[in-house]
VOGU-3710 file (C-alpha; in Angstrom, 3 decimals, decimal comma):
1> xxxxxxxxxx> -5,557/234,783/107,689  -7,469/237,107/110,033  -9,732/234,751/111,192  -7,551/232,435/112,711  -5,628/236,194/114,361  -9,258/237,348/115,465  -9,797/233,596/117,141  -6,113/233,743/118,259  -7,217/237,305/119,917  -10,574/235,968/121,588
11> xxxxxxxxxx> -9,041/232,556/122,996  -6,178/234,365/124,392  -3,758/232,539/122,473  -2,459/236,086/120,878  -0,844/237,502/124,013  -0,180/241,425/123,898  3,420/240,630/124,235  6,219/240,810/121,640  6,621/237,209/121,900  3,218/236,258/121,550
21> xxxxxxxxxx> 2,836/238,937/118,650  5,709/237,436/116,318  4,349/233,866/117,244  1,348/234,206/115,667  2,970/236,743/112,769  5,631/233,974/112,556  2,689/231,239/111,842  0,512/232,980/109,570  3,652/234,394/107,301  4,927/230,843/107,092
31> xxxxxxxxxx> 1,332/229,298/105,930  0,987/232,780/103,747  4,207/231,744/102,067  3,169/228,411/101,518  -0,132/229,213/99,879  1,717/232,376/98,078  4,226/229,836/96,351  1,511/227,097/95,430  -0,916/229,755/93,746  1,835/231,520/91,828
41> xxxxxxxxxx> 3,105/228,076/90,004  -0,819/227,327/89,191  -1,095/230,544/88,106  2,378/230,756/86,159  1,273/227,639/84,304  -2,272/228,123/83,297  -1,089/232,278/82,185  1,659/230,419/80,045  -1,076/227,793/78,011  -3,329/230,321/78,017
51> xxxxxxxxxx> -1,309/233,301/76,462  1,747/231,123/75,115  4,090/234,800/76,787  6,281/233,767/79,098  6,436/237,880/80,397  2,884/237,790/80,848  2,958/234,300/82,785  5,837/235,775/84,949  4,496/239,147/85,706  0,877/237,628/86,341
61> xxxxxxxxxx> 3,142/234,917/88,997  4,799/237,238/90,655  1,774/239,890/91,494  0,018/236,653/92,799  3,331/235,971/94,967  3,514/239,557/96,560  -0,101/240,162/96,576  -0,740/236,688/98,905  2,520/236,909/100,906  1,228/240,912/101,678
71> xxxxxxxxxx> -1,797/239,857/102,311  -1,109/237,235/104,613  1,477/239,082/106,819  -1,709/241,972/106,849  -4,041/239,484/107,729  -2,152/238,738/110,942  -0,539/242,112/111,902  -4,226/243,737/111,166  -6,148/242,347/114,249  -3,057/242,555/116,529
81> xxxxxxxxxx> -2,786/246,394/115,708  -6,524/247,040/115,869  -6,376/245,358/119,304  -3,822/247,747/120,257  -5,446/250,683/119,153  -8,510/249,240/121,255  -10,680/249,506/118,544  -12,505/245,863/117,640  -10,409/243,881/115,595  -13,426/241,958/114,214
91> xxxxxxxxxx> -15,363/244,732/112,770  -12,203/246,679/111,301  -10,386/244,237/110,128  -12,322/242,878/107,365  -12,866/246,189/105,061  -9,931/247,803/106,410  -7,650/245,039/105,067  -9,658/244,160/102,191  -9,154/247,987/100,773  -5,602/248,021/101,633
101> xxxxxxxxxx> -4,993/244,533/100,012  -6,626/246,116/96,890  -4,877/248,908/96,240  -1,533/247,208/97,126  -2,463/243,996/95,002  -3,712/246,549/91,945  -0,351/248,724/92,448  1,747/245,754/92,530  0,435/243,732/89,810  0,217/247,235/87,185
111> xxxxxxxxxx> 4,158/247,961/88,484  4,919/244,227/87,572  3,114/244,479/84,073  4,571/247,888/83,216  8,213/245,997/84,015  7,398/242,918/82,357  5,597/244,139/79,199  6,709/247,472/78,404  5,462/247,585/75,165  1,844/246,967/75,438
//
């Protein structure tokens, strides 16, 4: 999702206005969403063949759900803020996000499995 931000930012189609900020948060959330919804069915069916545990299936859905809607919205906001800052959103964006994503995704998906399986 940063990519098209970053080329958003360098064509000038990502104006430093609120307007033009929530237009391009408002695009990339709604294709994150999409994607988000599509990868947690896959992955809610294949968990459920291959464990036959409909908690596991659930809990291993959901993380995907949060993790790709979170990292979507990120993917957008990141270069917009880093622009703001006036630091280079191309050569922060990538680890910066990519840590954050990680620890969010790991917390996310260990919170879910902890609710979802309790006694494993």
């Amino acid at each position: 999702m940063d990519t098209a931000t970053l080329r958003a930012l360098s064509t000038g189609h990502a104006k430093n206005t609120l307007s033009g900020v929530l237009d391009v948060v408002t695009k990339e959330s709604l294709s994150a969403i999409i994607i988000s919804v599509v990868s947690a069915l896959s992955i809610f069916f294949v968990a459920q063949i291959w464990s036959h545990a409909l908690p596991f299936a659930t809990a291993t859905a959901l993380a995907i759900l949060f993790n790709s809607i979170i990292a979507g919205c990120m993917g957008s906001l990141g270069p917009l803020l880093f622009k703001r800052l006036g630091i280079d959103p191309a050569l922060m964006a990538g680890p910066f996000e990519t840590a954050l994503q990680d620890l969010i995704g790991t917390t996310v998906y260990l919170s879910l499995a902890t609710l979802f399986l309790p006694n494993i």
